[in-house]
C-alpha positions, 0 to 999 in steps of 0.5 A, a space after each residue: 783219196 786220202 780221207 776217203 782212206 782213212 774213214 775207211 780204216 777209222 770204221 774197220 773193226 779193231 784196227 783202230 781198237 789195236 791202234 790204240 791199245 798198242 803201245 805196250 812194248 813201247 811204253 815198257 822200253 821207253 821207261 826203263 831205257 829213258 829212266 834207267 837211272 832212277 830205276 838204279 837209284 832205287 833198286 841196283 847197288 851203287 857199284 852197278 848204277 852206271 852199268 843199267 842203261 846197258 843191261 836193260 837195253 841188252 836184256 830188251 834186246 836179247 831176250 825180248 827176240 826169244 819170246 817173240 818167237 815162241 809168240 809168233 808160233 802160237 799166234 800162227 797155231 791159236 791166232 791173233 787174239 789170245 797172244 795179244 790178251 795173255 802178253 797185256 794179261 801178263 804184263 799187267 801181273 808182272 807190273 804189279 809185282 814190281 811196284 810192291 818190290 822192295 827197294 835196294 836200302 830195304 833188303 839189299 841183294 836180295 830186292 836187287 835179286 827180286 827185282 831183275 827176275 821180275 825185269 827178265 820175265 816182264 822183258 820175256 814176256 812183253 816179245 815182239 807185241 808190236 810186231 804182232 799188232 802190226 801182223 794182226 792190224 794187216 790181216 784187218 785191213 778191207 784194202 792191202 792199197 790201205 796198210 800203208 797207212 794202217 801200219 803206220 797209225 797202229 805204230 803211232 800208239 807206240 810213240 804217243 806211249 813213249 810220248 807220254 812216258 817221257 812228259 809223266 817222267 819229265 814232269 815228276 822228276 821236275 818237282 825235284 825234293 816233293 818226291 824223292 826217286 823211290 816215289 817217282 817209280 811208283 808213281 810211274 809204276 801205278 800209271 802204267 798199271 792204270 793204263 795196261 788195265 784200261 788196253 787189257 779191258 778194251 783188248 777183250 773186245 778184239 775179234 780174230 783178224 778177218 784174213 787169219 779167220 778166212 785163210 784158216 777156214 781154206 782146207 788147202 791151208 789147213 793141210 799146208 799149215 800140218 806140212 809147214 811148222 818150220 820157218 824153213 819150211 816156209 821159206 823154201 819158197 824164193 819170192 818168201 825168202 827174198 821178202 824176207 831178207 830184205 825185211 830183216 835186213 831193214 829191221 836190222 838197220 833200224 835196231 842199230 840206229 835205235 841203239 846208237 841214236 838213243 843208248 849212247 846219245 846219252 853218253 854224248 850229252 852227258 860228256 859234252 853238255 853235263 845233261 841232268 836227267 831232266 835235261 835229257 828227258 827233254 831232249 828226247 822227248 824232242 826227238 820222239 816227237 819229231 820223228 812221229 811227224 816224220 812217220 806220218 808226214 812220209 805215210 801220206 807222201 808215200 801214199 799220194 805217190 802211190 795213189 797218183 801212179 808217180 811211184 811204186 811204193 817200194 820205189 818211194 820207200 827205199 830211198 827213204 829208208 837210206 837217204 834220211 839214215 845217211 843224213 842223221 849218220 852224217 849229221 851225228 858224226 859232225 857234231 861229235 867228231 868235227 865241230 868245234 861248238 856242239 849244236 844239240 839242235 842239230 846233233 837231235 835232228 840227226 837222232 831223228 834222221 838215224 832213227 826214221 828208216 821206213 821201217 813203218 812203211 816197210 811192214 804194210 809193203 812186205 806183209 804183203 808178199 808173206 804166206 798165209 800160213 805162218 806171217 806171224 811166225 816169220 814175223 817175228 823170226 824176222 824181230 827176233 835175228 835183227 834185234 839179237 845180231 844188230 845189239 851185238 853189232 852197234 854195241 861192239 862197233 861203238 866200244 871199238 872205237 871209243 877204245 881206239 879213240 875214234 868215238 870222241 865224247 870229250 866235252 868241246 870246250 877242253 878239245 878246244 
């Protein structure tokens, strides 16, 4: 039963451990994306504050896949463990040197200077952790019938974090004069610092993943992982390579709705409604909050389905994974495009539709039919092409047609 499953994965060791300490990657993406323009106010000189959304978004996604690849490599050759202890590790030191940078009034280019170094290493830094701990949290389930769910509570700890960034920013950026902006990122600086210390504390007590240990221990896989230190080596096999397609091309439809639901929503809400900060701040915590619903809320449809031999779990998850993103395309492109009055009710639940692809899902379902030697590493191959090539694609897509004039973000009122 439902509950049985889930006593079950609450008294595995570390999956609950993992579940709760992953949330770095997000925490790190939600706050530079979502206060992009606090971060401008106080670090990047004026010519360039309208441009750092975009160039933070574009480094998250380009460089963050390189680091996940070398991540991957050593987290197949050293394990789980010592990867996910020196990213939190490194995190927590990079932090801490941001907070005391310089701001931009202070000493001009050269903090400015300062502080994107710090931001291209932290981003390189941070790689595709969460991909990881979805590896690592997989290789600790007592049942593979159970990563259907597992996957999805280990990823919940990622958008409670965004949660959480949201409501801290929210409610200091409310107090209006009491701080002023510089005050505000030291603050959330501080939390985030406060809140690594306590994940890199309670990472320490992570064992190795029980299926990495067992499988490393075979001396067929010791042999097969001298032979197989190339990904196309891994891939030569069939049923490998054609997982691992579909994955990627899975991550790769989510990576472009992430980018248009969330970077250029906010373009949207500016032009159509003149959002303030707070405004959109409150929008998005809206949409994180609904789209953690959702997850949940398919995790457990998917599984009584499966558990009741109604469906297959790739049966199930496939059409979710392009009905739901069909529907927040549709929904996105009427109220942008063709209605006359802006509903942001309904323009917030296409942005939850568009960003919900089963990707969670999906991770538990394909893990499955990955090698033992070299999850970790296909993994995050898998990461690092769909972010680098989606990025590039949705944002040369979307200026295309805001240039030909198909991309409409003048405000209702003057269309009318």
């Amino acid at each position: 039963t439902l509950f049985e499953t889930l006593k079950t994965i609450w008294h595995t060791p570390n999956l609950m451990l993992i579940a709760g300490t992953n949330c770095l990657e997000w925490t790190d993406m939600f706050l530079f994306i979502h206060c992009a323009t606090l971060f401008s106010s106080v670090f990047v000189p004026q010519d360039l504050h309208d441009k750092m959304g975009i160039i933070f978004t574009s480094m998250m996604w380009t460089i963050r896949p390189l680091g996940a690849l070398i991540l991957g490599f050593y987290a197949d050759k050293l394990g789980r463990r010592i990867p996910l202890l020196t990213t939190a590790f490194l995190v927590m030191c990079l932090t801490i040197a941001l907070i005391i940078t310089p701001t931009y009034a202070q000493f001009g280019m050269w903090a400015f200077g300062i502080f994107m170094l710090i931001r291209v290493t932290l981003t390189f830094v941070m790689a595709g952790e969460s991909t990881l701990a979805n590896v690592y949290a997989f290789e600790s389930s007592k049942r593979y019938e159970d990563t259907c769910l597992t996957i999805t509570l280990v990823d919940l700890g990622a958008s409670v974090a965004g949660i959480l960034i949201l409501s801290s920013s929210l409610f200091l950026v409310s107090l209006g004069e009491l701080f002023s902006n510089e005050y505000i990122i030291r603050i959330l600086l501080a939390l985030l610092i406060i809140t690594f210390l306590f994940l890199f504390k309670n990472r320490l007590s992570l064992t190795e993943s029980r299926l990495y240990t067992t499988e490393r221990d075979l001396f067929e896989d010791k042999q097969s992982f001298q032979k197989n230190k190339k990904i196309a080596t891994i891939l030569k096999n069939k049923r490998t390579l054609d997982q691992w397609l579909i994955y990627c091309g899975i991550t790769f439809c989510y990576s472009v709705s992430f980018v248009i639901a969330y970077v250029y929503s906010h373009e949207i809400l500016k032009q159509k409604l003149n959002y303030s900060v707070i405004d959109i701040f409150g929008h998005n915590l809206f949409v994180i909050i609904f789209e953690l619903i959702m997850q949940l809320l398919f995790a457990v449809i998917v599984f009584q389905m499966e558990n009741k031999k109604i469906f297959s779990r790739r049966k199930a998850i496939m059409p979710l994974a392009s009905i739901f993103p069909l529907l927040g395309i549709l929904l996105i492109y009427y109220e942008v495009q063709i209605a006359d009055n802006f509903n942001v009710f309904l323009f917030g639940l296409g942005q939850i539709f568009i960003l919900y692809m089963g990707e969670t899902l999906m991770s538990g379902q394909f893990l499955l039919h990955f090698p033992t030697i070299g999850r970790a590493r296909l993994a995050t191959s898998i990461y690092a092409i769909s972010k680098v090539s989606s990025f590039l694609i949705a944002v040369l897509l979307m200026e295309y047609l805001k240039a030909q004039g198909g991309y409409n973000v003048t405000p209702c009122m003057a269309r009318r």
